[in-house]
LODREN-463492 format. One record per residue (C-alpha): residue in three letters; z, y negated, x negated. Coordinates in steps of 0.5 Angstrom, whole numbers, plus 2048, in hexadecimal, padded with zeros to 3 digits. Last residue first. Example, Ala and Ser with C-alpha at 12.3 -4.5 7.8 and 13.67 -1.06 7.14 Angstrom:
Ser80E8027E5;Ala8108097E7;
***
This chain:
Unk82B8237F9;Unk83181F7F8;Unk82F81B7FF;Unk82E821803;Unk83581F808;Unk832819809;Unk82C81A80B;Unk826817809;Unk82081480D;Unk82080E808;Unk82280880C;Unk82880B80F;Unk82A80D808;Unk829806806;Unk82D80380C;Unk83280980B;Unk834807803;Unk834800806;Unk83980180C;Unk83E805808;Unk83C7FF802;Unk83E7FA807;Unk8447FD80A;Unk8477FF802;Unk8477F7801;Unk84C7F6807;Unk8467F380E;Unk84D7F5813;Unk84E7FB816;Unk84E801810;Unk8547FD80C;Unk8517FE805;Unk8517F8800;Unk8527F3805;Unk8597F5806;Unk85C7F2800;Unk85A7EB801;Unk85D7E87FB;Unk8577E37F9;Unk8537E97F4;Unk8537ED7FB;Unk8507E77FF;Unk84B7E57FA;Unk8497ED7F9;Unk8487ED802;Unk8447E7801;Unk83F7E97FC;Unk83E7EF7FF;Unk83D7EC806;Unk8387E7803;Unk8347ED7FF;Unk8347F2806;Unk8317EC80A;Unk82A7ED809;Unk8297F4808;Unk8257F380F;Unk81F7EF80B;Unk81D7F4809;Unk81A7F3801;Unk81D7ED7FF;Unk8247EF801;Unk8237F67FE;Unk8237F37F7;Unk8297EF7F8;Unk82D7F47FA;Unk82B7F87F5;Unk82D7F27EF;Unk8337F17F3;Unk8357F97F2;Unk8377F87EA;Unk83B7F27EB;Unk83F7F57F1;Unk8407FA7EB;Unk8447F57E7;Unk8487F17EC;Unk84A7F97EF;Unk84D7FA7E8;Unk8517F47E8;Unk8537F67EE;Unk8567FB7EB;Unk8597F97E5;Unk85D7F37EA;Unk85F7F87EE;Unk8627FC7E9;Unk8657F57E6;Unk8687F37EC;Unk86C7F97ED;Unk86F7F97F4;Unk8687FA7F7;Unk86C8017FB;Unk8668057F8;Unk86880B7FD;Unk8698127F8;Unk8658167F3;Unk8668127EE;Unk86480C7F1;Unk86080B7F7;Unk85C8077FC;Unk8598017F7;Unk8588077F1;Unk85480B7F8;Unk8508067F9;Unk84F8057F1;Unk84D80C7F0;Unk84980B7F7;Unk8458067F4;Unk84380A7EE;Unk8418107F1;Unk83C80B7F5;Unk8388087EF;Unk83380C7EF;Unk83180B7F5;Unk8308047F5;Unk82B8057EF;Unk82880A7F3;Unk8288077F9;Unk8248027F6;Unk8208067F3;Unk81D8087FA;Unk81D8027FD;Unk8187FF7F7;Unk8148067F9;Unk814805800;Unk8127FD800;Unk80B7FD803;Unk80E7FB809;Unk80A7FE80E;Unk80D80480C;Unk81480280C;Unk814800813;Unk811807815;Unk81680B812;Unk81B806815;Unk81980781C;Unk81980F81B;Unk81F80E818;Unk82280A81F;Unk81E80F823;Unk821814821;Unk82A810821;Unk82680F828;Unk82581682B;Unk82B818827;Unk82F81382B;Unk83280C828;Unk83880A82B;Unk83A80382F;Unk841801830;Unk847803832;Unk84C80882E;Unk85380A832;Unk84E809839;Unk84780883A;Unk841809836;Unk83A806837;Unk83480B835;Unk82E80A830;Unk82780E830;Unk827811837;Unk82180D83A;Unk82580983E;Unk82A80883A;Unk825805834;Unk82380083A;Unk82A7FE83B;Unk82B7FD834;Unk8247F9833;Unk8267F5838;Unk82D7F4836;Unk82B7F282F;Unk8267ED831;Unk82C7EA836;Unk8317EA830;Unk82B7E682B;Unk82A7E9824;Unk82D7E981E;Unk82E7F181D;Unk8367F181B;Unk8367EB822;Unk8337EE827;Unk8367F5826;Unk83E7F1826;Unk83A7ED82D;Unk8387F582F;Unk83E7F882D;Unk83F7FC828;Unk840803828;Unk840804821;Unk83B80181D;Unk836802817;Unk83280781C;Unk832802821;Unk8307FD81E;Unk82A80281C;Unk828802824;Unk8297FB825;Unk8257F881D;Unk8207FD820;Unk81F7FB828;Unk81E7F3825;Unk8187F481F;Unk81B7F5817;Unk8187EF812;Unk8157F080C;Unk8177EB807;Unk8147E5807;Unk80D7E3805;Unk80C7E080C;Unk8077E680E;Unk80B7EB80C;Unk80C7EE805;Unk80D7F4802;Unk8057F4805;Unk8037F0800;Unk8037F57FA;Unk7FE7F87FD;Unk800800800;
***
């Protein structure tokens, strides 16, 4: 494919259509609502409950209610969201340079469980973050391999336009971290650094049509 077609018309990175930011959106989240949805995937609330309503009809999404509320994704639609992505990467031009993104990114997986784990635990035991300087090593470690993962990160927004917000949201949760605010290291329910890159890590894997589960192979 030319050169040009890593590109859209504008010049721009290559844009993602409405029905698939929804649809991919709701594999990065879970069961989020529809302004919740909206607002993870840029678009207009009343565009999203459209799209969603029609998902429903067509057996790709369901709303749930009760403990958990929200929108989930089915496996109709999870289907259709990788088909939509294939497609999408293809008409992009831009499938090697994604490819090699993710394996860059990928590489540096491991590590960033090891300081994840090293923010959690200490010698076998709940890190209590009484010992400033302990934390202040493995801060200093995620520091450095934040510094690794923004070069990917940055690529990849150049190529899809989708990957936009990964690098403003890491850089945003490493500030916070290195400011005092422990729980944006790894607390799952808000946008903590480990969130972001869980997210990221899907987002490329969701894009290349790979499980998860054969990642190592």
């Amino acid at each position: 494919m030319p050169e040009a077609a890593l590109h859209d018309e504008r010049g721009g990175p290559w844009p993602t259509d409405p029905p698939t930011l929804v649809l991919h959106g709701l594999r990065l989240k879970a069961f989020p609502d529809t302004e919740v949805l909206a607002e993870a995937v840029g678009l207009p609330v009343d565009d999203v409950a459209a799209l969603l309503s029609g998902f429903a009809d067509d057996g790709l999404v369901r709303r749930v209610e009760g403990h958990v509320t929200g929108w989930t994704l089915l496996p109709a639609g999870r289907q259709k969201g990788e088909g939509l992505l294939g497609e999408e990467l293809e008409a992009s031009g831009a499938r090697d340079e994604v490819v090699d993104a993710y394996r860059r990114f990928v590489g540096l997986n491991d590590e960033l469980l090891t300081v994840c784990t090293a923010w959690q635990m200490r010698d076998d035991v709940v890190n209590d973050h009484s010992d400033a300087a302990y934390d202040h090593q493995v801060v200093a470690r995620l520091v450095g391999l934040h510094d690794r993962v923004r070069p990917i990160a940055a690529d990849l927004r150049r190529l899809l336009a989708r990957f936009a917000g990964y690098a403003t949201r890491l850089r945003t949760a490493v500030e916070r971290v290195t400011e005092g605010e422990r729980d944006w290291f790894t607390k799952p329910t808000i946008d903590s650094y480990h969130t972001v890159w869980f997210e990221l890590h899907e987002d490329l894997l969701a894009t290349l049509g790979l499980e998860r589960a054969k990642e190592t192979a």
